[in-house]
Backbone as XML, in Angstrom:
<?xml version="1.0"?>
<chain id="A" units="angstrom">
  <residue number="1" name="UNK">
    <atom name="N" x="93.147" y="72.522" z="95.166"/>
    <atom name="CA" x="91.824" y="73.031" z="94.852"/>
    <atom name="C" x="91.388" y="74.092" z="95.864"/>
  </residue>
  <residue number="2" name="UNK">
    <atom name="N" x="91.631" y="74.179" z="97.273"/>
    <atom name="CA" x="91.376" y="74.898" z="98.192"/>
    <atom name="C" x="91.802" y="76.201" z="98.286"/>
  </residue>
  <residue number="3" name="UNK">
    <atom name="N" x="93.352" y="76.568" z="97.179"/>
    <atom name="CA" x="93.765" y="77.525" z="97.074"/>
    <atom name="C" x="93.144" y="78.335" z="95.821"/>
  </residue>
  <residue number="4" name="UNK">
    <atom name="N" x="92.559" y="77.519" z="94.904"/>
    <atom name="CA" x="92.220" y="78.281" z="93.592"/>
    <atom name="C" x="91.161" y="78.959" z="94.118"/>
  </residue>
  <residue number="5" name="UNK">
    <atom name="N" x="90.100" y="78.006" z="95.007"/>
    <atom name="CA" x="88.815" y="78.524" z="95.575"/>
    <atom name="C" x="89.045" y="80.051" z="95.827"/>
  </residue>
  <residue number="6" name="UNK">
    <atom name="N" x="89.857" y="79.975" z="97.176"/>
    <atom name="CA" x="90.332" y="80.954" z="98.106"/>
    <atom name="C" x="90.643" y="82.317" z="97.094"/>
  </residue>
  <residue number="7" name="UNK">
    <atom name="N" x="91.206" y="81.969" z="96.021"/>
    <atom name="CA" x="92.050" y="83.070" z="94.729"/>
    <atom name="C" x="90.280" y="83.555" z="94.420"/>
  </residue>
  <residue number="8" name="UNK">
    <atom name="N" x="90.186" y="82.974" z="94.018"/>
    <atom name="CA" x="88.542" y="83.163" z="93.658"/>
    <atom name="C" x="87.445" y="83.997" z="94.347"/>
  </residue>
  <residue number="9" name="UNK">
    <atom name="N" x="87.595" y="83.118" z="95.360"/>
    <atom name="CA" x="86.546" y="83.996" z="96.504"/>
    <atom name="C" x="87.120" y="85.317" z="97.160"/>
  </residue>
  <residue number="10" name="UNK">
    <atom name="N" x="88.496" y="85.555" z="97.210"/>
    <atom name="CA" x="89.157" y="86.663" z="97.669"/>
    <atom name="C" x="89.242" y="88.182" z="96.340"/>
  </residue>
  <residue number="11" name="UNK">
    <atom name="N" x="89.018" y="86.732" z="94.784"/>
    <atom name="CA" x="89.376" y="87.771" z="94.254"/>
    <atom name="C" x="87.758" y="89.021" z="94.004"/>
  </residue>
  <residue number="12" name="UNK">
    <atom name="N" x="86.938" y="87.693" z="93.671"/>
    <atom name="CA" x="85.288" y="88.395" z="93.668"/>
    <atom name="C" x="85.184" y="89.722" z="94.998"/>
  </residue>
  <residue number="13" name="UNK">
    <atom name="N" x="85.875" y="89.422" z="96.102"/>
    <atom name="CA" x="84.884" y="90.238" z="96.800"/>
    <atom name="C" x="86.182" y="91.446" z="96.639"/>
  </residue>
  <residue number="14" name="UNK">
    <atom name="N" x="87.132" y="91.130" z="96.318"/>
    <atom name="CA" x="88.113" y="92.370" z="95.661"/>
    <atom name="C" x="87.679" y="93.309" z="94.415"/>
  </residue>
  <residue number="15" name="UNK">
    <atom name="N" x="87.382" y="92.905" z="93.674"/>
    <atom name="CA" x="86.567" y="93.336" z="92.511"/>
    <atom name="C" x="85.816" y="93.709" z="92.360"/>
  </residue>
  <residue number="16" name="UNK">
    <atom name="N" x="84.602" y="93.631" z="93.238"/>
    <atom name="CA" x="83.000" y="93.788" z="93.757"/>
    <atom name="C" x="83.692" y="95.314" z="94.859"/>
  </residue>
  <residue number="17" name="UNK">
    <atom name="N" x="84.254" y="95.380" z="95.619"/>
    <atom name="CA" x="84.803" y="96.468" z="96.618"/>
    <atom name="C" x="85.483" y="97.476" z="95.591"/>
  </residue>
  <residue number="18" name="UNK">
    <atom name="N" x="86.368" y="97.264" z="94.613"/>
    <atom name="CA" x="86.523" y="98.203" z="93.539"/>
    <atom name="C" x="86.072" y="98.690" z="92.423"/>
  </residue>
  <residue number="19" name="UNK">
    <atom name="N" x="85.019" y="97.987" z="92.108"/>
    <atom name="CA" x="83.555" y="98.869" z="91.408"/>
    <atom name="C" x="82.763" y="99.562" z="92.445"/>
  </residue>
  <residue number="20" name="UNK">
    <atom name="N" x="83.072" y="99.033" z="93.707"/>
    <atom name="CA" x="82.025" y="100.336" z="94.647"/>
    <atom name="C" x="82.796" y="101.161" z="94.721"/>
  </residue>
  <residue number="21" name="UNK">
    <atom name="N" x="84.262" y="101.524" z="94.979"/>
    <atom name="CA" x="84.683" y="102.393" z="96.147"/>
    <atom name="C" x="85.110" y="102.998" z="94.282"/>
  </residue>
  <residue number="22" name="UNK">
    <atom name="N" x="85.798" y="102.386" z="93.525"/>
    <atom name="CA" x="85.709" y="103.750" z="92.545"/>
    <atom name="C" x="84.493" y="104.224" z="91.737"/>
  </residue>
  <residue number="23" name="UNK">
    <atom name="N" x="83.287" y="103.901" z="91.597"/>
    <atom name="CA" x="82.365" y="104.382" z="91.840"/>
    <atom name="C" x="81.822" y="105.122" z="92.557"/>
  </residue>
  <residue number="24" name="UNK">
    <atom name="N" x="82.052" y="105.544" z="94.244"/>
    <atom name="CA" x="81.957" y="106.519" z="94.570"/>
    <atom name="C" x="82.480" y="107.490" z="95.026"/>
  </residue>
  <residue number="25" name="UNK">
    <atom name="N" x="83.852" y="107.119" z="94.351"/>
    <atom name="CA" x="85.022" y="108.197" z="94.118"/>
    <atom name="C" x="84.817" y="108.983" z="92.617"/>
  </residue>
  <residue number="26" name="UNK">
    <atom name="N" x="84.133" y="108.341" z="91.910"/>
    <atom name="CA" x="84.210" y="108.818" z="90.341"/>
    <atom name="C" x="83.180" y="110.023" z="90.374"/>
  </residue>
  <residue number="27" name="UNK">
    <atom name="N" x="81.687" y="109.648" z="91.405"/>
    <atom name="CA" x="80.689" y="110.466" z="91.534"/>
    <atom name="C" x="81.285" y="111.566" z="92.311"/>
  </residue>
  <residue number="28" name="UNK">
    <atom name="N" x="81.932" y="111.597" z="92.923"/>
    <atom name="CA" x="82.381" y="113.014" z="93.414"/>
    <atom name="C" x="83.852" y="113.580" z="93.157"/>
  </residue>
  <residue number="29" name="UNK">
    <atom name="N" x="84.101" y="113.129" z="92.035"/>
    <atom name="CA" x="85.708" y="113.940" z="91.405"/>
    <atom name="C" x="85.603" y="113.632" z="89.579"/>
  </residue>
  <residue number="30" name="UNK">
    <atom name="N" x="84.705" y="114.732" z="88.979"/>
    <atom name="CA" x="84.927" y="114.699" z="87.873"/>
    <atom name="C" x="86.138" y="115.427" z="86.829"/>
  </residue>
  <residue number="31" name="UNK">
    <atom name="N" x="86.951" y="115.617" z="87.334"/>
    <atom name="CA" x="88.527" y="116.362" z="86.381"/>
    <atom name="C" x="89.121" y="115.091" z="85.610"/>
  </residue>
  <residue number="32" name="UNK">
    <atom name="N" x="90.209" y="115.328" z="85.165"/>
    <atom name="CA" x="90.695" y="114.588" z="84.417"/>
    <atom name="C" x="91.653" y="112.920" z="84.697"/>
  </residue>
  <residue number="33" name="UNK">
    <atom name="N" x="91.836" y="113.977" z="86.439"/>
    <atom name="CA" x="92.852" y="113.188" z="87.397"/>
    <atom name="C" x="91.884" y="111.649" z="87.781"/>
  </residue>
  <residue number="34" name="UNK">
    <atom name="N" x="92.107" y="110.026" z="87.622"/>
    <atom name="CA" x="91.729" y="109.048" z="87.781"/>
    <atom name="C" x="91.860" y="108.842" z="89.143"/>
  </residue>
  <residue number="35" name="UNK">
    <atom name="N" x="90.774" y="109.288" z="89.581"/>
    <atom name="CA" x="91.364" y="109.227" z="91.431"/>
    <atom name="C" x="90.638" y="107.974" z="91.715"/>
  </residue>
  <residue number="36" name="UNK">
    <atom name="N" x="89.906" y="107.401" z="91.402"/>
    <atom name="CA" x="88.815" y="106.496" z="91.646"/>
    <atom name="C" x="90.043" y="105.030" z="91.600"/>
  </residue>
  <residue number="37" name="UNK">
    <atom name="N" x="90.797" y="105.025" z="90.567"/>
    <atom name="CA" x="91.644" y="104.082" z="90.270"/>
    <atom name="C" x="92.773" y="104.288" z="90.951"/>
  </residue>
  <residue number="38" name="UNK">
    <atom name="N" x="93.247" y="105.181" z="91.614"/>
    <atom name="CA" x="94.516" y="106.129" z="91.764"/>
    <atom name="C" x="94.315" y="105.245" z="93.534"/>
  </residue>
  <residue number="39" name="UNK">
    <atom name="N" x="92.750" y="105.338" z="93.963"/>
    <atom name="CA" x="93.004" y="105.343" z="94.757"/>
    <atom name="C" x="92.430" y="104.118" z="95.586"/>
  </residue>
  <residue number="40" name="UNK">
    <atom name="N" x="92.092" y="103.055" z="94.846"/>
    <atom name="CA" x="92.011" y="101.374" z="94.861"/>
    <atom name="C" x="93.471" y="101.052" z="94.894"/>
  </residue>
  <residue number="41" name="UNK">
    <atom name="N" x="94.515" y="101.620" z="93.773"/>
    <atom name="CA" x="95.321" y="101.018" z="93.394"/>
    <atom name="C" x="96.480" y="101.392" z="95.267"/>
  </residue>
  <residue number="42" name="UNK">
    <atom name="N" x="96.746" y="102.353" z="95.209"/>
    <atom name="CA" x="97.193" y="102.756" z="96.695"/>
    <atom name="C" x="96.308" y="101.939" z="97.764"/>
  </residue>
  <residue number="43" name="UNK">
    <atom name="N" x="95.255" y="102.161" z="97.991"/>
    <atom name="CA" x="95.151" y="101.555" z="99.337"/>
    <atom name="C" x="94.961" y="99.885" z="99.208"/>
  </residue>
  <residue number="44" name="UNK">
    <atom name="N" x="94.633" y="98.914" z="97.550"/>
    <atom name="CA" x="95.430" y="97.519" z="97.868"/>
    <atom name="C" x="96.654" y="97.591" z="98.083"/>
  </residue>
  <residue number="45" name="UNK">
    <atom name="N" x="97.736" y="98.527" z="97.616"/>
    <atom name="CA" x="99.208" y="98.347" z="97.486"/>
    <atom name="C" x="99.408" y="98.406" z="99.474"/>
  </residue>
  <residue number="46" name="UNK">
    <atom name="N" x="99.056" y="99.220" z="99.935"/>
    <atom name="CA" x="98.991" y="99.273" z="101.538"/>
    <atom name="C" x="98.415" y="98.037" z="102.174"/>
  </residue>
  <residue number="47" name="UNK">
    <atom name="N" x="97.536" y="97.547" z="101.803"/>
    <atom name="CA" x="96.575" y="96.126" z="102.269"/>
    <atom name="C" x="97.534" y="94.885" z="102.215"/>
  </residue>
  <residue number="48" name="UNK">
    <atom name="N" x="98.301" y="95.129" z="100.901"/>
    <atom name="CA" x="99.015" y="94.080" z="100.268"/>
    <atom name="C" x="100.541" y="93.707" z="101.474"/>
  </residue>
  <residue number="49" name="UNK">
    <atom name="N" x="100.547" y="94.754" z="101.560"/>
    <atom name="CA" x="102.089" y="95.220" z="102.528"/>
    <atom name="C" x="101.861" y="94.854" z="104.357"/>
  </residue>
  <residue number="50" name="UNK">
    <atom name="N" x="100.510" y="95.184" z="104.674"/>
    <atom name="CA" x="100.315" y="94.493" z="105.500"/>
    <atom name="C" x="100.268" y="93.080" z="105.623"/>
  </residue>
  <residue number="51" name="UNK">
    <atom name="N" x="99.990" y="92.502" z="104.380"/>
    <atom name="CA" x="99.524" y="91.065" z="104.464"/>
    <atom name="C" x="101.107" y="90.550" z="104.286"/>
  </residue>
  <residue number="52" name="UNK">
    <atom name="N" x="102.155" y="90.792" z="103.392"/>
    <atom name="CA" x="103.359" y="90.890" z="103.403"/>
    <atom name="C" x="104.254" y="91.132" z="104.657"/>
  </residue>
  <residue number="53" name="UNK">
    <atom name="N" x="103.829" y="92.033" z="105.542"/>
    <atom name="CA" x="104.272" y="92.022" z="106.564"/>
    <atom name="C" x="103.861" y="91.058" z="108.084"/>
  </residue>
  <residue number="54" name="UNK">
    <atom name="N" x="103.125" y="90.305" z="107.718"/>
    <atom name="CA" x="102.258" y="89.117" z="108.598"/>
    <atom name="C" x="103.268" y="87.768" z="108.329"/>
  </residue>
  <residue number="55" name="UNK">
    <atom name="N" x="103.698" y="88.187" z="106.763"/>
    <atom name="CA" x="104.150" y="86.599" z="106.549"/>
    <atom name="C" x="105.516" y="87.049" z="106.761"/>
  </residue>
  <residue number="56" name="UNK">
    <atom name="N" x="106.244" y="88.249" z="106.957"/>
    <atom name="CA" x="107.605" y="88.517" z="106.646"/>
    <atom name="C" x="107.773" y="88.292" z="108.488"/>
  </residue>
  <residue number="57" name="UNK">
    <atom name="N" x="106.946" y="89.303" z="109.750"/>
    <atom name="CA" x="107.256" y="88.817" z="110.721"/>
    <atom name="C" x="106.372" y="88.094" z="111.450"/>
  </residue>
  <residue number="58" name="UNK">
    <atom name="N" x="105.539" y="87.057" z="111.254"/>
    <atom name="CA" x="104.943" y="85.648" z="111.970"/>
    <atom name="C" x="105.405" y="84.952" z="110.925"/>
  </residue>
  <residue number="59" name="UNK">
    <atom name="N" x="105.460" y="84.727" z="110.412"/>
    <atom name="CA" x="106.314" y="83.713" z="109.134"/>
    <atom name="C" x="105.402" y="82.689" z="108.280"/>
  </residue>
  <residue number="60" name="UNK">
    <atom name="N" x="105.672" y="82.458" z="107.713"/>
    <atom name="CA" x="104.864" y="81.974" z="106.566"/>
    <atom name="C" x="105.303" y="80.048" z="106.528"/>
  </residue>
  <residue number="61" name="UNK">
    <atom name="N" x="105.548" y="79.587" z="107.832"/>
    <atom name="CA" x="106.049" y="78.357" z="107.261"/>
    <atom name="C" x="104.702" y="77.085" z="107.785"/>
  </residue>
  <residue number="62" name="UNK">
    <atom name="N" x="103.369" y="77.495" z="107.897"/>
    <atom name="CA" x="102.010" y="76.757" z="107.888"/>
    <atom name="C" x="101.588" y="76.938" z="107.030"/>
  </residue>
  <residue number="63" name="UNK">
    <atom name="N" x="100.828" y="75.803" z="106.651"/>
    <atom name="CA" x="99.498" y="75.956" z="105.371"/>
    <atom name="C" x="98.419" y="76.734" z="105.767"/>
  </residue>
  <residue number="64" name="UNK">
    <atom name="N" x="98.763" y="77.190" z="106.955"/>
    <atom name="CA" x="97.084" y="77.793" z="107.301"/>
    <atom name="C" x="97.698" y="79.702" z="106.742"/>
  </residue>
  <residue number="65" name="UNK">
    <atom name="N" x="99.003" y="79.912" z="106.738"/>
    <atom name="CA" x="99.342" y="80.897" z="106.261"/>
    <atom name="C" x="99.435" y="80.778" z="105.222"/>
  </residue>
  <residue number="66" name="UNK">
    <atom name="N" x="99.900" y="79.561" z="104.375"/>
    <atom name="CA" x="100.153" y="79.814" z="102.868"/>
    <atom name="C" x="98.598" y="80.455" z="102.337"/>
  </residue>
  <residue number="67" name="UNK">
    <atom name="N" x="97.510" y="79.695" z="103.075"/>
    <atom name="CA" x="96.125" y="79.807" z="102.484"/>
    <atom name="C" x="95.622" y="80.983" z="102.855"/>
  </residue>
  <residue number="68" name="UNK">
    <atom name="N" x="95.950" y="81.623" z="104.086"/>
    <atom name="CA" x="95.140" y="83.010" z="104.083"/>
    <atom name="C" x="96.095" y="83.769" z="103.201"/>
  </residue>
  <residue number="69" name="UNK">
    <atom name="N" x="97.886" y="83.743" z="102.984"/>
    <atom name="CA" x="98.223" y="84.792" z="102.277"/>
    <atom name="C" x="97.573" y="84.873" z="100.608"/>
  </residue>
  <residue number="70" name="UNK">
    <atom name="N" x="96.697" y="83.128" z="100.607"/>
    <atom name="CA" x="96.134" y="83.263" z="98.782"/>
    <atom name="C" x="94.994" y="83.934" z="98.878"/>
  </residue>
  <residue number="71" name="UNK">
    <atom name="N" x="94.777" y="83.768" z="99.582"/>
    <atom name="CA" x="92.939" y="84.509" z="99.886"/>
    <atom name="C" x="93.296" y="85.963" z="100.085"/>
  </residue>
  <residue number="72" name="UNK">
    <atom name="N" x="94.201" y="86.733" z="100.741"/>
    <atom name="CA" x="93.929" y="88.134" z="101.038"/>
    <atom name="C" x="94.868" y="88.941" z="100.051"/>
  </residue>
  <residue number="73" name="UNK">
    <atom name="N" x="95.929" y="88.256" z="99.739"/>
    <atom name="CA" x="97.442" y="89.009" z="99.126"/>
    <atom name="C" x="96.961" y="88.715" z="97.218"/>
  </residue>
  <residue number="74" name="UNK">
    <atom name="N" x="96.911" y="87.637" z="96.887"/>
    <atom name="CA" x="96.358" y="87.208" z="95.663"/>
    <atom name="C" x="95.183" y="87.560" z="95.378"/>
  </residue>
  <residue number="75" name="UNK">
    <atom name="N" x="94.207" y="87.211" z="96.092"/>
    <atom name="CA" x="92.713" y="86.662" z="95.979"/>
    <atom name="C" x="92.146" y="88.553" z="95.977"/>
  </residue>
  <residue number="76" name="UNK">
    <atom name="N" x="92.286" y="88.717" z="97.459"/>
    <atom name="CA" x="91.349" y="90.003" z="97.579"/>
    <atom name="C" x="91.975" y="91.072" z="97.153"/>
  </residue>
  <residue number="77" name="UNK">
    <atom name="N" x="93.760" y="91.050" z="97.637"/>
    <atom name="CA" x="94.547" y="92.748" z="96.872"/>
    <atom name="C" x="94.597" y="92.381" z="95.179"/>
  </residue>
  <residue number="78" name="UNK">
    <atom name="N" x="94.454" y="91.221" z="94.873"/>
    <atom name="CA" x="94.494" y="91.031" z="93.055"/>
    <atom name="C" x="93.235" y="91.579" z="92.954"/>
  </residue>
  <residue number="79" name="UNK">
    <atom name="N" x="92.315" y="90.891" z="92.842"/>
    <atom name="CA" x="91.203" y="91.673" z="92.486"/>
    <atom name="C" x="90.683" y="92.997" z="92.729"/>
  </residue>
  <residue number="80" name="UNK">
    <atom name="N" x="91.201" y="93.806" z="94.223"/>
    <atom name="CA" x="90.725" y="94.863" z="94.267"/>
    <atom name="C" x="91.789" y="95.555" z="93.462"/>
  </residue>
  <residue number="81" name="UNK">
    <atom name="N" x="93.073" y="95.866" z="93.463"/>
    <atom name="CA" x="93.458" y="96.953" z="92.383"/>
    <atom name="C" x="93.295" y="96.295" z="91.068"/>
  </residue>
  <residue number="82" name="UNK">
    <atom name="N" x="94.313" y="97.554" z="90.342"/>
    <atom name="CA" x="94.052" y="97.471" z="89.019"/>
    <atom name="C" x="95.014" y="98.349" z="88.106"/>
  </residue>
  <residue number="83" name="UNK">
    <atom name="N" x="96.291" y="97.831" z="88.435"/>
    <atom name="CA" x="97.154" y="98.575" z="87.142"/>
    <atom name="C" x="96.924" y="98.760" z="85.969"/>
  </residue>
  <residue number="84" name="UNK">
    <atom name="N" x="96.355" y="97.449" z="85.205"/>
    <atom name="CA" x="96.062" y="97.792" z="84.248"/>
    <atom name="C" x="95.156" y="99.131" z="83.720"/>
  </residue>
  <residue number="85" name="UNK">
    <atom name="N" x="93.913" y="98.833" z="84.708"/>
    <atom name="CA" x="93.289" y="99.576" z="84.466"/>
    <atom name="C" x="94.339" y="101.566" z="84.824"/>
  </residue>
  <residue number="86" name="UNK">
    <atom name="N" x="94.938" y="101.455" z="85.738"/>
    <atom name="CA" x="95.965" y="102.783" z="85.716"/>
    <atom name="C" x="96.223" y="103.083" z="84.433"/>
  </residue>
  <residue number="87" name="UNK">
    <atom name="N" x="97.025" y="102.151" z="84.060"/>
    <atom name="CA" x="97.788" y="102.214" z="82.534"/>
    <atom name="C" x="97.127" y="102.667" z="81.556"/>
  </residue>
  <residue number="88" name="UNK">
    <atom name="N" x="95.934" y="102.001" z="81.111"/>
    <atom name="CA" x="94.893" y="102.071" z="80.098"/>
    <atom name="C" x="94.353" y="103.762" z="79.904"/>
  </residue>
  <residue number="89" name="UNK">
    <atom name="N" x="94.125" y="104.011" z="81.475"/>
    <atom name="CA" x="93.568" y="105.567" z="81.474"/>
    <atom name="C" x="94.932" y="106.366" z="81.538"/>
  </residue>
  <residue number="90" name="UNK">
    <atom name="N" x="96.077" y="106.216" z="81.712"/>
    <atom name="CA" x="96.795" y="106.952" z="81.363"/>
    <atom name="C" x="97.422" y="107.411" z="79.445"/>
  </residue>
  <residue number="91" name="UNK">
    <atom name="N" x="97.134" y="106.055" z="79.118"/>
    <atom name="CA" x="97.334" y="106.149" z="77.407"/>
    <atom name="C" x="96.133" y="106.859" z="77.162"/>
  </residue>
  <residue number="92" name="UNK">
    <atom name="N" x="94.947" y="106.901" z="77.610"/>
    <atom name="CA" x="93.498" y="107.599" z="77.093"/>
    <atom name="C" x="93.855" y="108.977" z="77.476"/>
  </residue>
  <residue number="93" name="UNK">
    <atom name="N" x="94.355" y="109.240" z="78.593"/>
    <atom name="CA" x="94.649" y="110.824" z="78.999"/>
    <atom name="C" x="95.863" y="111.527" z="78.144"/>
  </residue>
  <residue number="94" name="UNK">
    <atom name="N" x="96.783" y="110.375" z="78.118"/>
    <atom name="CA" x="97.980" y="110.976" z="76.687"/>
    <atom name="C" x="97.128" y="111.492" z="74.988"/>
  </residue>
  <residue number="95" name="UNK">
    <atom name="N" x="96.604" y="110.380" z="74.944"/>
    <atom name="CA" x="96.060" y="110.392" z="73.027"/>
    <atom name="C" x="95.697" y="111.832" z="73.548"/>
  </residue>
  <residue number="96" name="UNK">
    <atom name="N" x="94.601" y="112.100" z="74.649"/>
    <atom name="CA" x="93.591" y="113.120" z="74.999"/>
    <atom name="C" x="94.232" y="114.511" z="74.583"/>
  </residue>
  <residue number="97" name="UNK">
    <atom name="N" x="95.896" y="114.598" z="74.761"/>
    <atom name="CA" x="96.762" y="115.670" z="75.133"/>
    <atom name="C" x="96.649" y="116.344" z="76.609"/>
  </residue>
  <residue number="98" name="UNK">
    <atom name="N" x="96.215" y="115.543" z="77.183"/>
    <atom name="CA" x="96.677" y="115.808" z="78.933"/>
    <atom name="C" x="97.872" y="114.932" z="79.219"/>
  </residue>
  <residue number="99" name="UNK">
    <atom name="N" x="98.994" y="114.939" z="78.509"/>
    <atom name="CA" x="100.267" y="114.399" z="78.771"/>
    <atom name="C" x="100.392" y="114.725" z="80.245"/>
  </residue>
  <residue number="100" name="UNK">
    <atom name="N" x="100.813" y="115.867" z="80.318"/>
    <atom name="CA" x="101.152" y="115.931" z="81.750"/>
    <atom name="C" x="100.079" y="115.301" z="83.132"/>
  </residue>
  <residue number="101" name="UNK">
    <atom name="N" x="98.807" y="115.121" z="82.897"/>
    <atom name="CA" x="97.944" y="114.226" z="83.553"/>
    <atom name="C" x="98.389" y="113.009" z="83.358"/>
  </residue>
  <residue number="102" name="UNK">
    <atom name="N" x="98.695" y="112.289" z="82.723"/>
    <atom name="CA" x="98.966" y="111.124" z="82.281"/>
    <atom name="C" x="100.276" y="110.902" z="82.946"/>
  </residue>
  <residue number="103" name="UNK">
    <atom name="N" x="101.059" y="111.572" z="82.929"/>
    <atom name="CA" x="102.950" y="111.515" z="83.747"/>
    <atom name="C" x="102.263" y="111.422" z="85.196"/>
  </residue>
  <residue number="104" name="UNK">
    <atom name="N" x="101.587" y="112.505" z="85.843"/>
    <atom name="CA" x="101.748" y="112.270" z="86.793"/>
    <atom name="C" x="100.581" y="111.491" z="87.438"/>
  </residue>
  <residue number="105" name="UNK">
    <atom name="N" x="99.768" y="110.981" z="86.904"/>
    <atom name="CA" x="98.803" y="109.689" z="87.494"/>
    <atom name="C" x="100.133" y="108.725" z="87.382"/>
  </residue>
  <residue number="106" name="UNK">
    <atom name="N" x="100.695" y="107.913" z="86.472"/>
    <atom name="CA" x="101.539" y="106.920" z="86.467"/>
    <atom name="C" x="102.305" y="107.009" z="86.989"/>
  </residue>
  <residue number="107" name="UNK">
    <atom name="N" x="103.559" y="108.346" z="87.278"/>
    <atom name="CA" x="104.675" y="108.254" z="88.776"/>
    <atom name="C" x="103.652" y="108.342" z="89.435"/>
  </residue>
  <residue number="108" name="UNK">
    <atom name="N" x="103.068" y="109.000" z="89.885"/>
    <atom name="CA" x="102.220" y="109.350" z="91.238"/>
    <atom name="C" x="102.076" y="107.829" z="91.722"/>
  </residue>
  <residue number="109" name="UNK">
    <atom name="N" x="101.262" y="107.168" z="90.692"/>
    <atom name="CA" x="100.953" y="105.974" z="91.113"/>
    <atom name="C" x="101.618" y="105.016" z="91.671"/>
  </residue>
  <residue number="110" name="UNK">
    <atom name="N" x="102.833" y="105.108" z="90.808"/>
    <atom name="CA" x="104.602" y="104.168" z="91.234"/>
    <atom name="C" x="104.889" y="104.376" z="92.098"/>
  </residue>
  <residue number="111" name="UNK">
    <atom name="N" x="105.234" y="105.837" z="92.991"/>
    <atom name="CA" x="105.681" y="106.197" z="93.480"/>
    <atom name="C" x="104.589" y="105.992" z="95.353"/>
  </residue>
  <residue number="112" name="UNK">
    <atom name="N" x="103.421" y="106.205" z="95.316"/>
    <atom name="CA" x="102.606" y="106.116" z="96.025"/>
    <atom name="C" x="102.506" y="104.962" z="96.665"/>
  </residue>
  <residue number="113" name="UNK">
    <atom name="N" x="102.210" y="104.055" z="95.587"/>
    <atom name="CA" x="101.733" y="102.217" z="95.874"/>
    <atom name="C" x="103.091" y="101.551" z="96.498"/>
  </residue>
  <residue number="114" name="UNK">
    <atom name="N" x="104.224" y="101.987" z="95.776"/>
    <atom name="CA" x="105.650" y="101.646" z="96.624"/>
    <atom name="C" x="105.448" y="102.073" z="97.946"/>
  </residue>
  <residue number="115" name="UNK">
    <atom name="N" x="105.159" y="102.722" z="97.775"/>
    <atom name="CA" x="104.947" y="104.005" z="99.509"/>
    <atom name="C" x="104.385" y="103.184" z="100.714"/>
  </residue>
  <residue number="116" name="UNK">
    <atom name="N" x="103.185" y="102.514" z="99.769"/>
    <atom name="CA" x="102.059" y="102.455" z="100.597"/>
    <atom name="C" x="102.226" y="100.731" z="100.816"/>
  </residue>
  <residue number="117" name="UNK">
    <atom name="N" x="103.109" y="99.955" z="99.890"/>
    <atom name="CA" x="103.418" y="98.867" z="100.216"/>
    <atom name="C" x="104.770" y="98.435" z="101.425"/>
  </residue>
  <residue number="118" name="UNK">
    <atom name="N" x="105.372" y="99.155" z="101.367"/>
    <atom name="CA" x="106.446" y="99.730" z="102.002"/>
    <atom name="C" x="105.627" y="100.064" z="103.686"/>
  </residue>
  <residue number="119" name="UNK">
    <atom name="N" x="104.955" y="100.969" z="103.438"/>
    <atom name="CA" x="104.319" y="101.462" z="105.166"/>
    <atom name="C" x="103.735" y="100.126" z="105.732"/>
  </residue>
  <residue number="120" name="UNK">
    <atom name="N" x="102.855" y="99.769" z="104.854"/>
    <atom name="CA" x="102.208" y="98.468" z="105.208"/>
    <atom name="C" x="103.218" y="97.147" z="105.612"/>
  </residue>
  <residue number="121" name="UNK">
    <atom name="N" x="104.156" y="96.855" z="105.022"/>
    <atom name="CA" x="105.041" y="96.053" z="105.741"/>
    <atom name="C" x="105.712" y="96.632" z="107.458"/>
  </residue>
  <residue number="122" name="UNK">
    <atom name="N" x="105.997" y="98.182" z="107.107"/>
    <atom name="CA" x="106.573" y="98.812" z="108.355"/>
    <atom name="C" x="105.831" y="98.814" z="109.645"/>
  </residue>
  <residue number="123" name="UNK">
    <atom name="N" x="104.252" y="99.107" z="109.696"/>
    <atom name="CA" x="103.368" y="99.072" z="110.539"/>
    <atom name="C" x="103.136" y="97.846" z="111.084"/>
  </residue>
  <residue number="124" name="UNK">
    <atom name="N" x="103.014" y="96.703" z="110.195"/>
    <atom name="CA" x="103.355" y="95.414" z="111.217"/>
    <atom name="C" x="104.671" y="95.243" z="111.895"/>
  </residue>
  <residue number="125" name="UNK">
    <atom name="N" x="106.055" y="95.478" z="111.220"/>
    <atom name="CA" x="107.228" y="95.144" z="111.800"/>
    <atom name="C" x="107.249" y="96.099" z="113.264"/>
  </residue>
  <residue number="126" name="UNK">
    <atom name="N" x="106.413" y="96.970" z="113.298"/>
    <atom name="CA" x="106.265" y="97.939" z="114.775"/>
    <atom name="C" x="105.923" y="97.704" z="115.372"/>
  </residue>
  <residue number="127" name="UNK">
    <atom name="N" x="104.366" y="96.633" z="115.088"/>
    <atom name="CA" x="103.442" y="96.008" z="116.127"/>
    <atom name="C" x="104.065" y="94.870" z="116.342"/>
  </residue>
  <residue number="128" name="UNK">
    <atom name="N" x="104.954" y="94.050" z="115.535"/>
    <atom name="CA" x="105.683" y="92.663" z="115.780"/>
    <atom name="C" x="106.195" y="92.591" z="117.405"/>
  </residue>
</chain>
């Protein structure tokens, strides 16, 4: 029960932080490009990689780690991005005929969030 909580409470204030921050990414970038989403989805994928990199070098073999990795890795990087939501506006930007907007929000995105999950593991293994 302590972990569903944790999923819960990590995921609300994830969700609540990505209606603000792409909200006031949306108010100041009106083009076609989804930066608002583009750019929740990158900096949980970085958040995520740090938290990944906590359990990869301090190790993950306490409950007091299993429970913060549900609360920050599940809880708060689940709720703050939002692939789906990537996806969704990329099929809306295709129907639109901004194909080529649509290609490169979705690699961009693949390609970025790997990036940024990737650094985020690396930056702890440096400070380890």
């Amino acid at each position: 029960m302590t972990g569903l909580l944790l999923v819960a409470a990590g995921g609300a204030v994830g969700a609540a932080a990505r209606f603000v921050l792409d909200g006031v990414i949306r108010a100041r970038h009106h083009g076609a490009f989804p930066w608002g989403t583009f750019a929740v989805n990158v900096l949980g994928s970085l958040a995520i990689g740090l938290v990944a990199g906590l359990v990869i070098f301090a190790g993950n073999g306490t409950d007091e780690v299993a429970l913060w990795r549900l609360a920050l890795a599940t809880g708060l990087c689940g709720g703050f991005t939002t692939f789906s939501t990537a996806m969704v506006e990329a099929v809306r930007l295709a129907r639109s005929n901004r194909v080529r907007v649509a290609l490169v929000s979705t690699i961009g995105t693949l390609v970025a969030t790997v990036a940024a999950v990737a650094a985020g593991i690396a930056v702890v293994g440096l400070a380890a």
